[in-house]
N, C-alpha and C positions, 0 to 999 in steps of 0.2 A: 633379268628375272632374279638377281641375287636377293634384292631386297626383302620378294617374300620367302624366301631362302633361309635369310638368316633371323626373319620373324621366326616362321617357322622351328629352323634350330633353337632359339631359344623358348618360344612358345610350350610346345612339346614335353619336353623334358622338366621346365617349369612346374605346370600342368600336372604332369604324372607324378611328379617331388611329391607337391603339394596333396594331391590324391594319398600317392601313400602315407606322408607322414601326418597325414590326417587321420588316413584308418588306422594310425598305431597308436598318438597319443591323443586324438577324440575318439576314437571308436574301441580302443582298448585291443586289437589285431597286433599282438607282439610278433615282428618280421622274423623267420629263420634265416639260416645264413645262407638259402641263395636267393634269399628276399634280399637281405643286402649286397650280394655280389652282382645283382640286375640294377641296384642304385649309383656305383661307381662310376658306371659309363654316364650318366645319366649324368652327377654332378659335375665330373668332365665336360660334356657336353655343352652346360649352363656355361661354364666358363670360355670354351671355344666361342660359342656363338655371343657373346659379350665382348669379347676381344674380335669378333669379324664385325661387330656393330662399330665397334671403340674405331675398328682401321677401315671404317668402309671405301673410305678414298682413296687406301691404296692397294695393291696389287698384294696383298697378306690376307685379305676379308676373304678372296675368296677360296684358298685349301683351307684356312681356319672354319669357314661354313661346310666345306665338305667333311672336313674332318670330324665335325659336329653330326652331321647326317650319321658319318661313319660309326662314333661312338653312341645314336641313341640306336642305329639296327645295331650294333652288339646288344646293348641292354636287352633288346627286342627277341636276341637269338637265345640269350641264355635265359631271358623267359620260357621260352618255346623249347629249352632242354629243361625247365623247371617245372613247366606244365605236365612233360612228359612222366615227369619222375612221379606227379600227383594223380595223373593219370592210370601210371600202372605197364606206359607202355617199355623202357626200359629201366634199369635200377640206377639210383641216382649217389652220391658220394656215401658212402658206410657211413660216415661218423655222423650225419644229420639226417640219418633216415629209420633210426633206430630199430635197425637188424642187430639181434643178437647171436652170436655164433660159437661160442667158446661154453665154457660150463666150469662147474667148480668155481676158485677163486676168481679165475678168469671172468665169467661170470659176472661175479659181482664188481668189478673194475669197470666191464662194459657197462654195466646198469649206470654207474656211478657217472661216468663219462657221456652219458647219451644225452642227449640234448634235449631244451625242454619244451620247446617250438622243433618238432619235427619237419621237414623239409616235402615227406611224401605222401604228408595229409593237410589239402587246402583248408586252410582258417572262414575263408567265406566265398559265395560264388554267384555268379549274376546267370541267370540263364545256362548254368551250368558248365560257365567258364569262371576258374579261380583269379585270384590277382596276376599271376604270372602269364594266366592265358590273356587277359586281356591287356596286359602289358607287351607280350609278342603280338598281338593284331595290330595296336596303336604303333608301337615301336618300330615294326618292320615298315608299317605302311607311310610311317609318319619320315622316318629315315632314307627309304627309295624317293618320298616325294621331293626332300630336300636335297640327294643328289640330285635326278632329273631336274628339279629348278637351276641348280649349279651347274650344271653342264649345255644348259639351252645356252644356245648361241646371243650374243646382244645385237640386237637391232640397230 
């Protein structure tokens, strides 16, 4: 079962690339920075599951495919702490969620410093899931599938 394994790993992530970097520079959706911090895993990923393709014949294809699995459920998980943050259910990094907390000169340093794609307001949403939410649904589920495939026994 490696094979659809390692479609999969690179499918996936492919897929979700392409998604995003379509809603940023065709659709005009500039990423905040845990828009980008859910992409990292993501083109890791690409690259794991390209080298388990590249070595399918030998005995490296298949932790390079796990490893793949591995890094698109991170992508998947810090979605699902990205969602959280857009959500409301707990507070996400200071510096890209544009809390203000100081006053006076301080103040105006924070202003100056906050970022201009906020992190804990979604830019657009389907059904009432933002991009990070549906980046944790695909991502987790796309990720356990590609273990489970990696770890079924070969016939």
């Amino acid at each position: 079962m490696l094979a659809p394994a390692r479609f999969l790993a690179l499918a996936l992530p492919a897929l979700l690339m392409a998604g995003a970097l379509g809603s940023q520079y065709l659709g005009g959706l500039a990423p905040c920075e845990m828009c980008l911090w859910q992409r990292w895993p993501h083109y890791a990923a690409i690259v794991a599951a390209l080298l388990a393709i590249a070595t399918r014949r030998s005995p490296a294809s298949r932790p390079l495919t796990l490893l793949a699995g591995l890094l698109i459920l991170a992508s998947g998980l810090l979605g699902g702490f990205h969602a959280g943050v857009e959500y409301g259910w707990w507070k996400g990094p200071q510096h890209c969620t544009g809390v203000l907390t100081g006053g006076g000169g301080d103040l105006l340093r924070q202003i100056m410093a906050a970022p201009i794609v906020r992190c804990d307001v979604p830019q657009w949403t389907l059904a009432g899931v933002s991009l990070a939410g549906w980046n944790f649904l695909f991502s987790v589920a796309g990720g356990i599938a590609v273990l489970v495939l990696c770890l079924k026994p070969v016939r």
